[in-house]
C-alpha positions, -999 to 999 in steps of 0.1 A, spaced: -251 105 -60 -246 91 -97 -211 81 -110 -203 89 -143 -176 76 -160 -177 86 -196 -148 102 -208 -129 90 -183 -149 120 -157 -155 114 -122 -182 134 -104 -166 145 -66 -199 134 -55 -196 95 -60 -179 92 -29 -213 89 -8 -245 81 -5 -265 110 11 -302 109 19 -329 129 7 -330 155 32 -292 166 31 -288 164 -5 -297 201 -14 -274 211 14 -247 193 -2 -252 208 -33 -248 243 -21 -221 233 -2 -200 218 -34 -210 252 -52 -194 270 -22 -161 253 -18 -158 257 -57 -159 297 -52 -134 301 -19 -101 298 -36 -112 332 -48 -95 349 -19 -73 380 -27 -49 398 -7 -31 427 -12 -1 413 5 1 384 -18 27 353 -10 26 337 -41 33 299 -51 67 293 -65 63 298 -103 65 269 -129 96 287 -148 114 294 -114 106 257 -104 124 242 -139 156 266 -131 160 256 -97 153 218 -103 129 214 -81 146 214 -45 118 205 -25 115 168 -17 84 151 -16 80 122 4 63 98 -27 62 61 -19 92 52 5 117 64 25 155 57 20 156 43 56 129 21 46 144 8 13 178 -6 30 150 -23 57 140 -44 28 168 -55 13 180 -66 47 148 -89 50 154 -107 18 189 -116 31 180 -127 65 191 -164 68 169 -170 102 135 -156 114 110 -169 135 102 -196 106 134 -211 98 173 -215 103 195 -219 79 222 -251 87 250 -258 68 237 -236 41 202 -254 39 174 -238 52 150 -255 82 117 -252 93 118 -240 133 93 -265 151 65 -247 176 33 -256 193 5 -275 173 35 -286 149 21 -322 141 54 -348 142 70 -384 131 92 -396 147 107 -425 132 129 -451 157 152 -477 139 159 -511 156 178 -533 133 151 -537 105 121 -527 123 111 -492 124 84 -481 149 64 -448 139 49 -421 168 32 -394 159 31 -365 178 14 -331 187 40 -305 203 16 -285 230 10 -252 238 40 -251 253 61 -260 228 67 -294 242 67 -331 237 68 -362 253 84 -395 237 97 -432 247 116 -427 281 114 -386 278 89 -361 292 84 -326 285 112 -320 267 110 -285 248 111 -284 209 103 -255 203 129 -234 179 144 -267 169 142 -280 139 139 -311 123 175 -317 125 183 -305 159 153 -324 177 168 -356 160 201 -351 176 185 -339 211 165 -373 207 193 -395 200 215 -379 226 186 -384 256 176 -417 243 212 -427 244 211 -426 280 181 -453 277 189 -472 249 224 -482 228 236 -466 196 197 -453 188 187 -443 153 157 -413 151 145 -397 123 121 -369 127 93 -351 99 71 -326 103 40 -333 92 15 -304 95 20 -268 102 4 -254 122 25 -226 148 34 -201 126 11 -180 99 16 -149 75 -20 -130 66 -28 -124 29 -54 -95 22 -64 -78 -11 -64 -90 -46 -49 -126 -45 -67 -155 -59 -69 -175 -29 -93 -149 -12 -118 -145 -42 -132 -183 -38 -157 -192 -20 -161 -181 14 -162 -219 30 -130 -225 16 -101 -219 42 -81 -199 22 -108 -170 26 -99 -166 58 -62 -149 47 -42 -172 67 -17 -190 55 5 -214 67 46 -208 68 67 -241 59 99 -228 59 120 -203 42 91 -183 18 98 -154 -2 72 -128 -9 70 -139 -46 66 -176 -30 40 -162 -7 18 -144 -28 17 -175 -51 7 -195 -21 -18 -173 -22 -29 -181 -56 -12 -154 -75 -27 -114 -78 -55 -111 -101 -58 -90 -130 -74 -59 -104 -44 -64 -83 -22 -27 -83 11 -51 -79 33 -14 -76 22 -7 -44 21 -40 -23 22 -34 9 38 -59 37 28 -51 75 57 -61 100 56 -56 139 34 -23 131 54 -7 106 44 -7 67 65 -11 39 58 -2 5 70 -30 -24 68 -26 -61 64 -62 -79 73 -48 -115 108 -47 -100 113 -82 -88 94 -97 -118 110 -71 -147 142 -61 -136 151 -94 -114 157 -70 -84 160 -97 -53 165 -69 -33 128 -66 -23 118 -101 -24 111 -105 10 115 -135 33 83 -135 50 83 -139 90 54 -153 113 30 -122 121 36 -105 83 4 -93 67 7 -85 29 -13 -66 12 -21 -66 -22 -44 -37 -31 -64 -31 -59 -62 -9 -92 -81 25 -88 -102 33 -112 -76 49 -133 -45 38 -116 -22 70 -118 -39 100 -121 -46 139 -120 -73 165 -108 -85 191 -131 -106 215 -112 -127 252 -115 -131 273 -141 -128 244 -171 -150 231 -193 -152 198 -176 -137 192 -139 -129 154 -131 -105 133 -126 -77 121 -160 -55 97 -161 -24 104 -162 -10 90 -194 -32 109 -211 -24 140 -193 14 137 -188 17 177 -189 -6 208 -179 -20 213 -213 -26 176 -222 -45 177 -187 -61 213 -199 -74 196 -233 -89 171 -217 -108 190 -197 -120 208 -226 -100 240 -222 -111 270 -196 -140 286 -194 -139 329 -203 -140 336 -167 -109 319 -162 -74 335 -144 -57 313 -166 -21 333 -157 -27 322 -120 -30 283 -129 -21 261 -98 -10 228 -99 -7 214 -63 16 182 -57 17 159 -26 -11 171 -2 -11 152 23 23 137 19 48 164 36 48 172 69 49 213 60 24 213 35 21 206 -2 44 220 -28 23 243 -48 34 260 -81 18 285 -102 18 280 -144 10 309 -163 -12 295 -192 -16 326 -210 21 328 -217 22 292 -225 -7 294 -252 0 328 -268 39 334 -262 45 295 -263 64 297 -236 69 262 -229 88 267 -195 49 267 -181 40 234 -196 51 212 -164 52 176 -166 24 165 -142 29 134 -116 3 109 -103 -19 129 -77 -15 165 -92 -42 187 -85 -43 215 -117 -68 243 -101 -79 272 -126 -94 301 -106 -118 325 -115 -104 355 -94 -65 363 -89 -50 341 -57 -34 365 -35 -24 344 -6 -14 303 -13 -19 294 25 -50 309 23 -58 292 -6 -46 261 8 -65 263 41 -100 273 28 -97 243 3 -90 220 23 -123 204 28 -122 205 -12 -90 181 -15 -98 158 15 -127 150 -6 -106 146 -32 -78 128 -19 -91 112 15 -123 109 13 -134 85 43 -113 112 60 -137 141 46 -162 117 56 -156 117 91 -145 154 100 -176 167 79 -204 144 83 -225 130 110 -242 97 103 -259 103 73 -261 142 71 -234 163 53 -227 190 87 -217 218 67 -212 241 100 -175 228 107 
């Protein structure tokens, strides 16, 4: 299928490539999803008006970006003064040693200094002067200079060690997404998206490690992966406001992922009977009839009384919150309670027959909006291979 985006319009069909055979079929299936919200019942459950909506405030919550619990997670990381990484001593923060950690170890006699280097093993062990095996790893620096010079001590008077760590190579955070570092060449290492820890790193520090975000990067909606949960960190808040709450000390194991700008970046749906049906952005649709207007108004078949605008699918647990505008009484009684302020995602839906029932609605459109919304989703419940199966 063709993408075209002139006037800011996407066609639903850019989302895949179909062959020759099943394109017809996909045609007439589009032109029949577009007529199924038409259901009517006499025993109508309606959506919760837009007017009633404004009085009441709005009570439902929709679960948007994070949750609360989530939040206070965060801040705790960018307080933590150890991890698997580091330890902070006497206020100063230290870089735990672990296997394939290349070391120096320094050894003072008088005025001559003899140098060893040394590769801690796989077990997180070394071997050095009169010691074997000794175990090093969780120590730092610091601490494997004092367990030296004690154990030496037993071999040798008053000895003097000084210990650096020279390459590191045990512990690793995985950068994916739009940083710098992972847009060169592919036989540079950085491609791979591993990057070595040193010591205490914040996510600001990391992702310049990575070579900064580039200019695709969406930097609201980073996301950092720990032990298999997902959190959700907005840059603009660190950089503008200063908030060190979510700067992040990374750990050994942390992924973070910096994704890229949709097309638009925020946006809204404007679907059925309109002049044009696509997809806005949202700063130039911040209400229903900025959205409307773009769209080049509604067509003369249009319920425009029965407007829906459908917020978070796919983001509650019971369902979307769906509320019904009555654009009749906002264009000829100016009734400006209907004019809703719209939010990133909003779906505005102008049928062409009176909804009766919004569950129906909702359940007969739901192939509509996963192709909307989620489409490799759609994808996978509705196709096979390459061929649209339009029987589900």
């Amino acid at each position: 299928m063709k993408m075209n985006c002139h006037n800011h319009v996407i066609l639903i069909g850019h989302y895949f490539t179909l062959n020759t055979n099943s394109l017809t079929s996909f045609i007439i299936f589009i032109t029949f999803l577009c007529f199924l919200p038409a259901c009517y019942s006499s025993t109508a459950v309606q959506g919760t008006p837009v007017k009633d909506l404004i009085v009441a405030k709005d009570q439902r919550v929709i679960k948007r970006t994070q949750t609360q619990e989530k939040i206070q997670e965060i801040a705790e990381m960018s307080k933590v003064s150890k991890n698997k990484v580091f330890i902070e001593l006497s206020g100063v923060p230290e870089y735990r040693i672990g296997p394939l950690d290349a070391l120096e170890i320094y050894s003072h006699n008088g005025a001559e200094v003899s140098l060893a280097t040394i590769t801690v093993d796989n077990r997180g062990k070394i071997s050095y002067s009169f010691i074997d095996d000794l175990s090093v790893a969780g120590l730092t620096s610091s601490q494997l200079d004092e367990r030296l010079t004690k154990e030496l001590s037993n071999y040798i008077k008053n000895p003097r060690i000084d210990v650096i760590v020279t390459e590191f190579n045990s512990k690793f955070a995985t950068a994916l997404g739009e940083l710098a570092a992972l847009r060169v060449s592919y036989a540079s290492k950085a491609a791979s998206g591993k990057i070595p820890l040193q010591g205490k790193t914040t996510l600001m520090e990391f992702i310049a490690m990575a070579g900064g975000y580039t200019v695709d990067a969406d930097i609201k909606k980073v996301k950092l992966i720990r032990q298999g949960k997902t959190y959700l960190i907005n840059l603009y808040d660190i950089i503008e406001k200063g908030d060190g709450s979510k700067n992040v000390i990374i750990d050994d194991g942390d992924v973070v992922d910096m994704p890229a700008l949709s097309i638009y970046g925020e946006r809204v749906y404007v679907m059925g009977e309109v002049s044009t049906q696509g997809i806005y952005p949202l700063k130039d649709a911040q209400d229903l009839l900025g959205a409307i207007a773009l769209a080049g108004s509604f067509t003369s078949l249009a319920k425009e009384e029965n407007t829906l605008i459908v917020r978070g699918y796919g983001q509650e647990e019971n369902g979307p919150l769906v509320m019904m505008a009555d654009l009749k009484a906002l264009l000829r009684k100016a009734d400006l309670t209907q004019n809703i302020t719209l939010q990133d995602g909003d779906l505005i839906y102008i049928p062409r027959m009176l909804i009766g029932d919004i569950n129906e609605w909702i359940v007969n459109t739901t192939p509509l909006l996963d192709f909307l919304f989620y489409p490799k989703k759609y994808q996978d419940a509705y196709s096979t291979r390459n061929y649209l199966d339009i029987s589900r």
